[in-house]
N, C-alpha and C positions, 0 to 999 in steps of 0.2 A: 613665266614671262617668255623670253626666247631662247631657244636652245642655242643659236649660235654666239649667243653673248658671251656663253661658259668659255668660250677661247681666251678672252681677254679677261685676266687678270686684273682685281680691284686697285695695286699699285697703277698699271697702266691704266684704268678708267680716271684714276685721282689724277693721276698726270694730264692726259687729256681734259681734263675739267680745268686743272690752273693753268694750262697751255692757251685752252681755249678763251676762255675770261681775259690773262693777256694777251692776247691776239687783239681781243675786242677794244680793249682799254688802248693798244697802241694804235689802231684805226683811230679810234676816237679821238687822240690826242692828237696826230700828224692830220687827220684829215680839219679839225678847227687852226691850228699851226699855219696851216696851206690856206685857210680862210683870209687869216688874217696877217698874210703875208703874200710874196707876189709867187708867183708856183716854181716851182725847185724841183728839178729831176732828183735829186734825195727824198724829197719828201714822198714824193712822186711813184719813186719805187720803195718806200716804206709802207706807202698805202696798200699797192697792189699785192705785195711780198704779205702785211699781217691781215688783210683779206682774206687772201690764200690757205695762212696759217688757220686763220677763225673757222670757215667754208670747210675744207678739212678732217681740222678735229670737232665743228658737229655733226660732220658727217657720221665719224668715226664711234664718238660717244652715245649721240644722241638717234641717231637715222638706224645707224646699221646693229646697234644692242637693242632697238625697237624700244627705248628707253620715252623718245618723243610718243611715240603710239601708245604704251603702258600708262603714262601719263595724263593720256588726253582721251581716256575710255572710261566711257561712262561707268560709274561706281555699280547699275545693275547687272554689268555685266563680268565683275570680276568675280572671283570667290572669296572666302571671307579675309585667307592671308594674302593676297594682291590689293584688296578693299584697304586692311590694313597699314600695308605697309605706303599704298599710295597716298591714306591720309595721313600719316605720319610723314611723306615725304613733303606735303602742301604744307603742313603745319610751318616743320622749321623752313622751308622756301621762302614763306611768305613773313616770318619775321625778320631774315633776312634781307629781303627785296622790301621792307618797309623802312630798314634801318636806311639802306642805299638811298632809295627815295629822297627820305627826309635831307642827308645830307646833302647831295645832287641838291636837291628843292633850294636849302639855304647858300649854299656854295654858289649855286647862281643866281640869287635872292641878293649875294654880296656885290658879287664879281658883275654879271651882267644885267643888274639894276630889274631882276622880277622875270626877264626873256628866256627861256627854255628853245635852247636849239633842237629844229627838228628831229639832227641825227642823235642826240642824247636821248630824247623821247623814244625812238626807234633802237633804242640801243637799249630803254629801261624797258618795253614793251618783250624785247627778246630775254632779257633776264630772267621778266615774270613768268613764263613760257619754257622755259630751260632749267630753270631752277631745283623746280621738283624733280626733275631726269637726274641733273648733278649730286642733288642728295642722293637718291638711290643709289646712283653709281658711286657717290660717296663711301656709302655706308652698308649695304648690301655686300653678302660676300660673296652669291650668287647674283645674274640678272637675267 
């Protein structure tokens, strides 16, 4: 994968994965909050601040450990333990990003009578995309 990944330590990759996810989680929730209220310099600069935070750390996790590019390489071109471990990474990503889905799907199935906010879409699109890098970084002791 990439050499200079080996800098960063799998505790700090894990960190940057739950850092990053709440970062997301708290955009999502101040920026629907701000919707559906009148706008608030608190809100305001919470947006901008876990923006920031999110931007960041996938920078950090995802960009600069070549975590996002291992992921998104085509299977003929890795060897057989990169092949492996990337579909081992899509596997559990992707029952994870199904379990979120569903709940997302029903939660606003309740709450918002069937309507899927654009930035939640756009927020479940970056999941599906990031996921697999997160496992790795997860669970790999090298990256």
């Amino acid at each position: 994968m990439n050499e200079t990944a080996k800098s960063i330590s799998k505790a700090t990759r894990r960190l940057g994965v739950i850092v990053n996810y709440i970062a997301l989680a708290v955009f999502l929730v101040l920026f629907l909050a701000m919707e559906d209220h009148k706008w608030d310099w608190m809100i305001g600069t919470g947006i901008v601040l876990s923006l920031a935070v999110f931007t960041w750390t996938f920078i950090i996790i995802h960009v600069k450990t070549g975590l996002w590019k291992f992921v998104h390489t085509r299977f003929d071109r890795l060897d057989e333990r990169e092949a492996q471990v990337n579909y081992e990474s899509l596997r559990y990503a992707y029952r994870i990003f199904a379990v979120v889905c569903l709940v997302i799907i029903y939660i606003n199935a309740v709450v918002e009578k069937g309507h899927i906010h654009v930035i939640i879409a756009a927020s479940l699109l970056y999941l599906a995309h990031t996921l697999p890098s997160a496992v790795i970084a997860w669970k790999e002791r090298e990256v």
